[in-house]
Phi, psi and omega in degrees: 000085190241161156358290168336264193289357171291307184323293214298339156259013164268310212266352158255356150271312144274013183278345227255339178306285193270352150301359184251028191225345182263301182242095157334316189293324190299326191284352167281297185313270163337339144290344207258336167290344146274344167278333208267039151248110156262159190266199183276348199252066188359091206240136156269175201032067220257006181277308165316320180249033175282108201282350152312307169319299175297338169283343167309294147008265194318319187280307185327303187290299153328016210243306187276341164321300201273317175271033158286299215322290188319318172327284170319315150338296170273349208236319184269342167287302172322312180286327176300313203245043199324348209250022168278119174346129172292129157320290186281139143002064187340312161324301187310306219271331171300275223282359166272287193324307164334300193308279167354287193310330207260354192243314165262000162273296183287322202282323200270320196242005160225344161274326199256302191315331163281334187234007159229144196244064178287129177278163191282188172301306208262004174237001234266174208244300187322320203240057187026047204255153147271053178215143192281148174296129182210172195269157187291325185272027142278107173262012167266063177264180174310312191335082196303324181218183170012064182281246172216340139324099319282162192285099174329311181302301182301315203285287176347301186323281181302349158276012166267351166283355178272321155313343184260021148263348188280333201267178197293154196304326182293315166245045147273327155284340152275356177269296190306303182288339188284320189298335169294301205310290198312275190334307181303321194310303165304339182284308174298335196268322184281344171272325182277356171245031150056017178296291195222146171288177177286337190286357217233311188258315187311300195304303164312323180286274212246021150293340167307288194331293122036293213265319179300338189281320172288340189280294213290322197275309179287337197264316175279324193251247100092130199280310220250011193215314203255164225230131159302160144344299155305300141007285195269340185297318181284341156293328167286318145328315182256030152275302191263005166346259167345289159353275203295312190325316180271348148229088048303350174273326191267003176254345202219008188302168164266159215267167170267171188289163174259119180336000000 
C-alpha cells in the first residue's frame, strides 16, 4: 500500500469525476446497451434474472464473507476468552473488520446509498422507470433509499483487496490481482443487470480503495499511529477483562457453607 496506488486512485476519481459530470449521458448510453437485452418474456435488462449471473453474484458476495470470518472469530474468541493467545494478528484483525466496517458498511451502505438519492438504471424515466435521471454528483435524485450512489456489492468486492495486502510477499501480487479481478467482475455484473451506471461502481472501487489506503497506513505505515500486535492483543484483554472477571466470579465464586 504505497504512494503509488493512492495517485493512482485519485487520478481515476478524477478523471472519472470529472468526464461523468460533463457528459452525463455516457452513463445513460451504456446503460442503455444492457437495456435493450431482453428475455422471451420481454423483461429488460433482462441480465439481472439470467441465472448464471445471479450465482455470480451471489459467490462475489460471499467471498468477503469468508475472508473476514477468521477475523471475526478470532476477535470473539478473545473477548470471551481474554486471556487466550488471538488466533489472528492482532493488527490483521483491526484493519480487516475496521475496513469492511467503514468502507462497504458505513461510508456505502449507510452514508451514501440511503442519503444521495441517485435513482438506479433500471428505475430511470429513460429506461421506462419513474424516476429522473441526475449525474453522480447530484443527491436530489428521486430515490428515497437504497440508491444507486455508490454500488454496496462492487464496494464488498473490492474490499477484498485488504486481505490480499495482508497476504505473504510472495502471493501478494496474485492475491492483489484476483481482488481487482472480483471487483470489476463484480462492477460488470451490477451494471449489466441495470443495478448501478458505470461512474457508480468506479466510484465505489475506489472509495473502498481510499478507506483501505488509510486504515492499513495508521495501523502499519505510519510512525505515530501505528502498533504492534502485542500492542493491539493487549487492548483486547483490557477491554474484555472486566466482562470475563465478572462471570467467573458469579460461575466460579466460592459457594457459602450451609447452616
Amino acid at each position: 500500500m504505497n504512494r503509488t496506488g493512492l495517485i493512482i486512485a485519485l487520478a481515476v476519481a478524477a478523471m472519472t469525476g470529472t468526464t461523468f459530470a460533463l457528459y452525463p449521458d455516457i452513463d445513460l448510453r451504456i446503460a442503455r446497451y444492457f437495456y435493450e437485452f431482453a428475455d422471451a418474456g420481454n423483461n429488460a435488462f433482462a441480465w439481472r434474472i439470467y441465472p448464471p449471473l445471479m450465482l455470480a453474484r451471489d459467490i462475489g458476495l460471499w467471498v468477503g464473507t469468508v475472508l473476514v470470518a477468521p477475523a471475526v472469530a478470532a476477535l470473539v474468541i478473545k473477548l470471551i476468552l481474554p486471556k487466550r493467545k488471538l488466533l489472528v494478528p492482532g493488527r490483521a484483525v483491526v484493519f480487516l473488520i475496521a475496513t469492511l466496517a467503514l468502507a462497504p458498511g458505513l461510508l456505502v451502505n449507510v452514508v451514501l446509498k440511503d442519503h444521495w438519492g441517485r435513482p438506479r438504471p433500471i428505475d430511470v424515466t429513460q429506461f421506462a422507470g419513474p424516476e429522473h435521471f441526475v449525474a453522480w454528483w447530484d443527491p436530489r435524485g428521486d430515490c428515497p433509499n437504497n440508491c444507486s450512489f455508490v454500488s454496496g456489492d462492487v464496494s464488498g468486492a473490492f474490499w477484498t483487496i485488504a486481505p490480499a495486502v495482508l497476504a505473504p510477499p510472495q502471493w501478494r501480487a496474485l492475491s492483489l490481482g484476483a481482488a481487482l479481478a472480483l471487483g470489476t467482475a463484480m462492477a460488470a455484473m451490477r451494471v449489466m443487470a441495470g443495478g448501478h451506471f458505470v461512474s457508480d461502481v468506479i466510484f465505489a472501487g475506489v472509495f473502498t480503495f481510499l478507506i483501505i489506503w488509510i486504515v492499513h497506513g495508521l495501523i502499519y505505515r505510519w510512525p505515530r499511529t501505528r502498533r504492534t500486535d502485542d500492542d493491539i492483543e493487549r487492548a483486547i484483554e483490557r477491554i474484555a477483562m472486566p466482562g470475563y472477571e465478572f462471570i467467573a466470579g458469579l460461575f466460579g465464586g466460592k459457594r457459602k457453607p450451609k447452616a
